[in-house]
N, C-alpha and C positions, 0 to 999 in steps of 0.2 A: 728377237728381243733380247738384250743385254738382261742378264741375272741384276735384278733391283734386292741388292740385300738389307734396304732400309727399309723397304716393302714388308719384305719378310718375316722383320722382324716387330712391326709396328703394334702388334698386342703385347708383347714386351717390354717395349722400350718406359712406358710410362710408372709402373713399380720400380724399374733403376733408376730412372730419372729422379725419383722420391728417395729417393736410397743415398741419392750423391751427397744431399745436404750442402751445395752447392753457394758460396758466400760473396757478397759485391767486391770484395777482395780477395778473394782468391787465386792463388796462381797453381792451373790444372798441368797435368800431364794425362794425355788420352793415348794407354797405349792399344799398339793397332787399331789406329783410326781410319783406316779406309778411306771411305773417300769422303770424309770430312766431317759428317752431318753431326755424331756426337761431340766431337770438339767444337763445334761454330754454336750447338745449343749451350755448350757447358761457358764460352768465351761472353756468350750472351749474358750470360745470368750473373759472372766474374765481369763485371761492368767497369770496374774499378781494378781489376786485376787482369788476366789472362789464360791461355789455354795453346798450347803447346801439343799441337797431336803427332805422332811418330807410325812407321810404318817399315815395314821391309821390303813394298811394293812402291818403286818408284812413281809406276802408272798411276798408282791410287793416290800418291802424295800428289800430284797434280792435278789430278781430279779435285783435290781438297783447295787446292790452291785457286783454283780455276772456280770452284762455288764460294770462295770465301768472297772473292773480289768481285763476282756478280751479286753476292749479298750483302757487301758492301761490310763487313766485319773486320775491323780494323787492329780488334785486340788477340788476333789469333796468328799462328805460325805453322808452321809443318814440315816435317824434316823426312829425308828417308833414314830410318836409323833403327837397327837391332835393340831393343830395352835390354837385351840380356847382356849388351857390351857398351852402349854406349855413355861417354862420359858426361852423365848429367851434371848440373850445378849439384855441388853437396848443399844439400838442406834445402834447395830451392822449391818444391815445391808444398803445396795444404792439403794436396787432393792428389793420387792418383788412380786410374778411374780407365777402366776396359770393358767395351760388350765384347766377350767372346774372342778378344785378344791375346789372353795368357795362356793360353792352352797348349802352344803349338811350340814352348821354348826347348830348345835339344839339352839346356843343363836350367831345369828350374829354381834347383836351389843357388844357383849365382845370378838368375835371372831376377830375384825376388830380392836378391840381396845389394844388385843392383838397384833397384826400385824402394828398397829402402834405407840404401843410401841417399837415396836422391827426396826421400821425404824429410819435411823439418820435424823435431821431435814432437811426437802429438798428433804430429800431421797423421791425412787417413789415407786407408785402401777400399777402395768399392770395384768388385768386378762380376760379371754376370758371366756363369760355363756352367756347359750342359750340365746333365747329372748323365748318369750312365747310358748307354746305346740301348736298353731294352725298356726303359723310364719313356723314348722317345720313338713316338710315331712315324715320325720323319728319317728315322735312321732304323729301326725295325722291319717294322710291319711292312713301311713301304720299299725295303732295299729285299725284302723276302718277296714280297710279289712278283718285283722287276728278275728273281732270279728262280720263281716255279720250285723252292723247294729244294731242287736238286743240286744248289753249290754252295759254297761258302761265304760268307758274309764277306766284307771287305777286312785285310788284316791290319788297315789303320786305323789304331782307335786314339789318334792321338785328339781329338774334339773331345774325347774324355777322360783327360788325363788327369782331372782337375774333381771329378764326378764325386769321390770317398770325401768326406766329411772329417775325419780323423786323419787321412793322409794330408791331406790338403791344409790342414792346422798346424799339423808338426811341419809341415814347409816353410808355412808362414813362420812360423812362432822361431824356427831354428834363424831362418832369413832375418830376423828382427823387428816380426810385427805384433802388436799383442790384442787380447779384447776381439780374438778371433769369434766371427758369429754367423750361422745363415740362416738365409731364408729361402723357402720355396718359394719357385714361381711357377704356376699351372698355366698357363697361356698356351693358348695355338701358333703357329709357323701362319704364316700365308704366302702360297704360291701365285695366285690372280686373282682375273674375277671368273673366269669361267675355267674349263679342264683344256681348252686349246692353246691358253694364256698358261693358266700352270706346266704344262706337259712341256711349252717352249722354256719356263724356266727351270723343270727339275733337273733336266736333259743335261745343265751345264754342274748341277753338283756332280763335286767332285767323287762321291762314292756310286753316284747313278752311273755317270761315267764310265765307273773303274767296271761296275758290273754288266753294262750294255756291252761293256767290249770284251768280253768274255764271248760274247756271241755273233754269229754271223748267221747269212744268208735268213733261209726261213726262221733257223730260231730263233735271229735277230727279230724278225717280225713280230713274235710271237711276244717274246720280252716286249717290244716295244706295245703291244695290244695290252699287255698284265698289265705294264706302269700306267697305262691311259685307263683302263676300267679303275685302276686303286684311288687316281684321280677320281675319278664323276666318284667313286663313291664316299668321299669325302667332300663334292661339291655343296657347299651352300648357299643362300642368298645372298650372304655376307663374301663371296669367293669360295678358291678352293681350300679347306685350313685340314692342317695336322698336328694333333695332340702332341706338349710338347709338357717336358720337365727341366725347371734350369734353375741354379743357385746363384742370389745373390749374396756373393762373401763382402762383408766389412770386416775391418782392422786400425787399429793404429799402430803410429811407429812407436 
């Protein structure tokens, strides 16, 4: 089973979607849009405007492309393209607007300054990123199971780069945004509906990943028996969920 990251994220999505302030004329920019679903919701509600998602996965930009034109959405676009280089319209857009997109830039403060070049004056920032790796279940508790205690966490923390509340304002505010503000969001992950369903999808995060393969033979087995028990025991009626912590940052330019 392909990693459903809009699955995943689906007790989330609805507190940013509230957050966007999202206007019949609007012209969005969604960065790291993956494979579409935030930009085709935001393109929807920009009825009278548009929505421009961007990516650095070509795969996923066809992906986007490929749902846009079986949902028939006619005011959206998608490009493969870097936010942290590439040359937007100056001023062109009212909104720009990331799940979990901005976190991964190699120079953030040219990334942000990119992005608010490309905002009109006034124009907003709305983006959702974790808060810190130990705020989050899914990067914690459950990367400590799959590795019994006796190794090291993973040494990328770049999914939290974004996490300090103070760092992450002097970014913005240096980049040119201001009226920086967050908000919590308490929400669970979901991986399935049951732990055979989840266990097929944690397999392909990439920090699960990096720490299965730290192992082989039996202790592969063994790893792989922890991350299946940490599953069931996080199983609910509702699927399998993990306690999660994530900021919504707004801004203007």
């Amino acid at each position: 089973m392909a990693f459903d990251y809009d699955s995943e994220l689906r007790d989330l999505d609805p507190p940013f979607r509230a957050a966007l302030g999202i206007r019949a004329g609007d012209r969005v920019l969604d960065v790291g849009c993956g494979s579409g679903r935030t930009t085709l919701d935001a393109a929807r509600i920009a009825a009278d405007g548009g929505a421009l998602g961007v990516d650095v996965s070509a795969a996923r930009v066809e992906d986007a492309r490929r749902l846009a034109a079986a949902e028939g959405v006619a005011n959206v676009a998608f490009e493969v393209a870097d936010a942290q280089s590439h040359p937007f319209v100056t001023a062109g857009f009212d909104l720009v607007m990331s799940r979990f997109g901005t976190m991964f830039f190699a120079d953030p403060a040219a990334a942000f300054a990119n992005l608010a070049r490309a905002s009109r004056p006034g124009g907003r920032l709305a983006m959702m990123v974790w808060q810190d790796r130990a705020a989050n279940e899914w990067a914690g508790p459950l990367i400590d199971a799959v590795l019994g205690g006796a190794e090291q966490r993973p040494a990328d923390d770049s999914a939290f780069s974004l996490a300090d509340p103070d760092a992450t304002r002097a970014l913005l505010t240096s980049a040119g945004f201001r009226d920086v503000e967050f908000a919590e969001v308490a929400r669970p992950v979901w991986y399935g509906a049951d732990v055979d369903e989840a266990f097929d999808a944690v397999v392909q995060l990439q920090d699960v990943r990096e720490v299965l393969g730290r192992f082989a033979g039996a202790g592969l087995d063994r790893a792989r028996e922890r991350l299946r028990a940490q599953l069931a025991a996080h199983a609910t009626p509702a699927g399998v969920r993990f306690d999660a912590r994530a900021w919504i940052v707004t801004a203007r330019r």
